[in-house]
C-alpha positions as CSV (number, residue, x, y, z in Angstrom):
1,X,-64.6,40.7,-34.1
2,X,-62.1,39.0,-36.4
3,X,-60.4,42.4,-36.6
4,X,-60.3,43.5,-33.2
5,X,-58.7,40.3,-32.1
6,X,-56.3,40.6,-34.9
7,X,-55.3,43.7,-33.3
8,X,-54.9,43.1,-30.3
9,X,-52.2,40.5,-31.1
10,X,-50.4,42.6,-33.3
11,X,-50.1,44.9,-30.1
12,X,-48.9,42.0,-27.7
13,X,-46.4,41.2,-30.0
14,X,-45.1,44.6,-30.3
15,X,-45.2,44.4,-26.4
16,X,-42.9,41.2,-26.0
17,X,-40.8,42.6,-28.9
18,X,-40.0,46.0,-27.4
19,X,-39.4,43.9,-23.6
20,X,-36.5,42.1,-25.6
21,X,-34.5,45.0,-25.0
22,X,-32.1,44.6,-23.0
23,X,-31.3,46.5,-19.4
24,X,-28.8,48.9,-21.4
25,X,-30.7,50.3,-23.9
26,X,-33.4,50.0,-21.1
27,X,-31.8,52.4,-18.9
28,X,-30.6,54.2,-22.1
29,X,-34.4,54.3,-23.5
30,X,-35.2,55.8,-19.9
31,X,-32.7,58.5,-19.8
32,X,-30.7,56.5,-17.2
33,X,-27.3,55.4,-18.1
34,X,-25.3,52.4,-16.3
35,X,-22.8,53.7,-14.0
36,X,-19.7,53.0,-15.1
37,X,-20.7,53.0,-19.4
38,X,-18.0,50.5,-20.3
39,X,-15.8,50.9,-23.1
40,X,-17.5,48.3,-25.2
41,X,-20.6,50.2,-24.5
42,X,-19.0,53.2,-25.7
43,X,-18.4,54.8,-22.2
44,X,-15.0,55.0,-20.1
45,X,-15.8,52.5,-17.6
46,X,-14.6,55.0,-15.0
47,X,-16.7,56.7,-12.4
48,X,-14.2,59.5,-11.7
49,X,-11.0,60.7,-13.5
50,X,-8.1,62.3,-12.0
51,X,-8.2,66.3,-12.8
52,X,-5.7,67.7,-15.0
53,X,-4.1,63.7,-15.6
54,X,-3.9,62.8,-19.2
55,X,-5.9,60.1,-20.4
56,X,-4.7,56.7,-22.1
57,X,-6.7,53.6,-23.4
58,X,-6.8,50.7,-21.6
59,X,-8.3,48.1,-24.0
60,X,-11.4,47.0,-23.4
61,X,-11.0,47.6,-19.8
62,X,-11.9,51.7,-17.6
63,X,-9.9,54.3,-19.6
64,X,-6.9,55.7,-17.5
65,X,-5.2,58.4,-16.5
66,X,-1.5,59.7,-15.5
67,X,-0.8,61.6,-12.2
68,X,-0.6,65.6,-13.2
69,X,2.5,66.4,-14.8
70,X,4.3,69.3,-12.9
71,X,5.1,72.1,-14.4
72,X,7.6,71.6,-17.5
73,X,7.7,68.2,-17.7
74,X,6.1,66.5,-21.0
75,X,4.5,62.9,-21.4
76,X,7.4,60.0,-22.0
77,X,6.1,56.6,-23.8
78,X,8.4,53.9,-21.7
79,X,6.7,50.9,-23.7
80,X,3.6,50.4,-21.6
81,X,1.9,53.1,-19.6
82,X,3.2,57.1,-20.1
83,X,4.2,59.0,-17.5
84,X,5.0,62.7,-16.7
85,X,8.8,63.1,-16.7
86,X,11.6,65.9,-16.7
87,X,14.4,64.0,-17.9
88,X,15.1,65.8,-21.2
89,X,17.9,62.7,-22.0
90,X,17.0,61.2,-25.5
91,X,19.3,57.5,-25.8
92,X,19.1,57.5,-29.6
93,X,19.1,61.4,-30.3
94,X,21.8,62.2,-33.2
95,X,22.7,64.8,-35.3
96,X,21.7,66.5,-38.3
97,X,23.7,67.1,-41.0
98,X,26.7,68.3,-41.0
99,X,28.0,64.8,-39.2
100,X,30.5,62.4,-39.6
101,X,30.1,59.9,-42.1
102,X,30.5,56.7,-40.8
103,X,33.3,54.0,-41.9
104,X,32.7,51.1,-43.8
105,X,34.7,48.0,-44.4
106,X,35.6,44.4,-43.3
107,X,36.2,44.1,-39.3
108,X,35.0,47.9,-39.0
109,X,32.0,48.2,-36.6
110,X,30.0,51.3,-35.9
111,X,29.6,51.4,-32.5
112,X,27.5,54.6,-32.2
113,X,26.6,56.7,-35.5
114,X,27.1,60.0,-33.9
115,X,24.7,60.7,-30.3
116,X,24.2,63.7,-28.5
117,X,26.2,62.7,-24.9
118,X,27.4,66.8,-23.7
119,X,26.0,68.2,-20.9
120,X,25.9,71.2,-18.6
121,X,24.9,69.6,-14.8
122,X,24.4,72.6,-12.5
123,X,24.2,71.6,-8.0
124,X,23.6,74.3,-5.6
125,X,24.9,73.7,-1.3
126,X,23.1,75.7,1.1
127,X,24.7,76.1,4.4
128,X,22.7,73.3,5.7
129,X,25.0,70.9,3.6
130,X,27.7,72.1,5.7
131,X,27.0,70.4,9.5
132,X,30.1,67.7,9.7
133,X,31.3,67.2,13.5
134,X,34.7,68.2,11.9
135,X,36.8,71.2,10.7
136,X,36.5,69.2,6.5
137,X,32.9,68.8,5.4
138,X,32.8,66.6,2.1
139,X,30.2,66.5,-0.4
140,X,30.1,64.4,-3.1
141,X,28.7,66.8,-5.4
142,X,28.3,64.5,-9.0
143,X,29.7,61.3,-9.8
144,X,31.2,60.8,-13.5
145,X,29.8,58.2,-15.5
146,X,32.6,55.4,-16.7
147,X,34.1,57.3,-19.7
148,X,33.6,61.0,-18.9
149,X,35.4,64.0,-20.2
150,X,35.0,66.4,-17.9
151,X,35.6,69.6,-19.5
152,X,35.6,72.4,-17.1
153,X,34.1,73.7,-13.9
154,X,32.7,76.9,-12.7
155,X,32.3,77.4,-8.7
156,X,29.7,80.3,-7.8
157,X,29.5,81.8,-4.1
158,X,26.0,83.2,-4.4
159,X,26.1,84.3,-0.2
160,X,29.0,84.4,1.6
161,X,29.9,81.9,4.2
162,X,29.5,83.4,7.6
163,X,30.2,81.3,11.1
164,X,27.6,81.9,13.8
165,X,29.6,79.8,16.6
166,X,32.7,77.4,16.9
167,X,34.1,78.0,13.3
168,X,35.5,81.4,12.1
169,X,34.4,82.9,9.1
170,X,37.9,84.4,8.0
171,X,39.1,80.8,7.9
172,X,36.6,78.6,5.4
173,X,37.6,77.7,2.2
174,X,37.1,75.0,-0.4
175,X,38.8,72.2,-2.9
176,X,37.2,70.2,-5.6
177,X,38.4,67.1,-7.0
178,X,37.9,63.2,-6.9
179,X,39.1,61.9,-3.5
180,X,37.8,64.1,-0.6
181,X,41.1,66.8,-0.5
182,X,41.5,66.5,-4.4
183,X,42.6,69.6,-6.0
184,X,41.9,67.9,-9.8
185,X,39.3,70.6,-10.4
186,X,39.6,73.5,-8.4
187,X,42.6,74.4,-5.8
188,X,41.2,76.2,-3.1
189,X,38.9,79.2,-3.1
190,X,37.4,81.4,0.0
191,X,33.8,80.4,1.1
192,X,34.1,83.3,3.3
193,X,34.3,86.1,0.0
194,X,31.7,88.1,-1.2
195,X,30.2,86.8,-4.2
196,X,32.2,85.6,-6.5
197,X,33.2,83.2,-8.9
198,X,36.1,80.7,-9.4
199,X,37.5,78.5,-12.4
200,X,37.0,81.0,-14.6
201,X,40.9,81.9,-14.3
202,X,43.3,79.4,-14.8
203,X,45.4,79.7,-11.7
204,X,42.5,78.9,-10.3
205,X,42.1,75.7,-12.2
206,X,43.2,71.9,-10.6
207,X,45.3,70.1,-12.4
208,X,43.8,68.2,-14.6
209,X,41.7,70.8,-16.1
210,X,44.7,73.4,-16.1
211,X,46.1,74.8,-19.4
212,X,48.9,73.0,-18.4
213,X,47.4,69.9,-17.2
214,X,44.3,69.3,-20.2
215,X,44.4,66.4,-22.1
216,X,42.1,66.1,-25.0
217,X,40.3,69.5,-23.7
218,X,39.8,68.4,-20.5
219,X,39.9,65.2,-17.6
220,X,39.3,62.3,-19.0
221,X,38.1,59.5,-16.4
222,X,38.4,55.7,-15.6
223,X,36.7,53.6,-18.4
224,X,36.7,51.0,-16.0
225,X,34.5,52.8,-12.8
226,X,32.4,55.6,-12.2
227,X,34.7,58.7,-10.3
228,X,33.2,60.8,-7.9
229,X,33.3,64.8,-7.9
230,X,34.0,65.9,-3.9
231,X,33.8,69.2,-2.4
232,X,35.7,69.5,0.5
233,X,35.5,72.2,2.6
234,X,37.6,73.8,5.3
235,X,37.3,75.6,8.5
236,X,40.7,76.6,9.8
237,X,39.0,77.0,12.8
238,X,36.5,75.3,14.8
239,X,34.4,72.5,13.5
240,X,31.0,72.6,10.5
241,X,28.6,71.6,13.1
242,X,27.7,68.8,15.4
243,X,26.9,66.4,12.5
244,X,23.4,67.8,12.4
245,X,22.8,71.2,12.4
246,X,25.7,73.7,10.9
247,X,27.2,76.2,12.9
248,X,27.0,78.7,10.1
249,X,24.7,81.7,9.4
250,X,24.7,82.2,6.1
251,X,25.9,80.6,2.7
252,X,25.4,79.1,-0.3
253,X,27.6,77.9,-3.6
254,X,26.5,76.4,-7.1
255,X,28.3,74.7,-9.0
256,X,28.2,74.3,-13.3
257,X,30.1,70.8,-14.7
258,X,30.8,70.6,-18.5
259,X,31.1,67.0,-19.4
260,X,30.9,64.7,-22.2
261,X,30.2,60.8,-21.3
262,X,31.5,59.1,-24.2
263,X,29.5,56.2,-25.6
């Protein structure tokens, strides 16, 4: 009898032992996990993650994710959460070797040890960026940092300019400089032309990026404010459009900018 009854309360303490557990291990005992599993659990603490985002910790809190990154883009640190980005600019990139070597002495102070600060900026106008309620349409197509060099300029045509009403296509033609009218970049080329491509003759140059008018291989701008690049186009004839819509049928012109923004 003694034995039996010692028994039997070595099995109700097993009992109350094994109801100790908690409702975790509970639920994990049963198969059932706790919806979310949280991260000091060992789970995400999320119920649902966004497809094809990249996941980042979050401390002890759900586990998160970025928005999907288009196509091309890579995964920028910005000091807190990522994010999906396409600007390829790097503030502290410099060169390797060979580079300059930089001064040393009493009152000298380098400034900037050599960065990477050239680039090739590329814009494309369709015709649909041609609807002023006048015979100039201007188009501010870039505007220069304080302290650019802008080296050169390429203008493409990639459709000719055609005139559906109002405007005449024989007539339209196009400058590029600072001011709307400014012939600093390119004097004036036909919109109308097949496709073709100006400033890469030099008559066709403005002058400041001329043979004749370069300084220190190209224009070098204010250091005091940011300069505008502006397209201004022409129709002898007829006005662009109603403000709106354009009156033209066709055409379309890219331009490439060479620049260096000095540090």
């Amino acid at each position: 009898m003694r034995r039996l009854t010692l028994r039997l309360a070595i099995l109700l303490v097993c009992a109350l032992a094994c109801a100790r557990v908690d409702q975790a291990q509970a639920q994990i005992i049963s198969g059932v996990l706790p919806t979310p599993v949280t991260v000091p659990q060992g789970g995400t603490g999320a119920t649902t993650l966004t497809a094809n985002g990249v996941l980042y910790g979050n401390a002890t809190g759900p586990i998160q994710a970025t928005a999907v990154c288009g196509a091309g883009s890579y995964l920028r640190g910005t000091g807190g959460a990522p994010v999906c980005s396409n600007d390829l600019a790097v503030a502290t990139a410099t060169l390797s070797t060979p580079k300059l070597t930089p001064g040393a002495g009493t009152g000298i102070t380098v400034n900037d040890p050599g960065s990477v600060r050239t680039q090739v900026y590329k814009v494309s106008l369709a015709k649909e960026a041609f609807a002023a309620a006048a015979v100039t349409n201007n188009t501010v197509i870039a505007t220069m940092p304080v302290g650019t060099i802008l080296h050169s300029v390429v203008a493409r045509v990639t459709q000719a300019f055609v005139c559906a009403a109002v405007c005449t296509t024989a007539t339209l033609s196009a400058t590029l400089g600072i001011a709307p009218g400014g012939t600093e970049f390119l004097v004036s080329f036909d919109l109308d032309a097949a496709i073709a491509t100006f400033g890469d003759a030099n008559a066709e140059m403005g002058s400041a990026l001329s043979i004749a008018g370069q300084f220190n291989s190209g224009y070098v701008s204010s250091f005091t404010q940011a300069e505008p690049v502006t397209l201004q186009a022409t129709s002898g004839t007829g006005n662009w459009g109603d403000g709106v819509n354009t009156n033209l049928s066709a055409g379309a012109v890219t331009f490439y900018l060479l620049a260096t923004v000095l540090p």
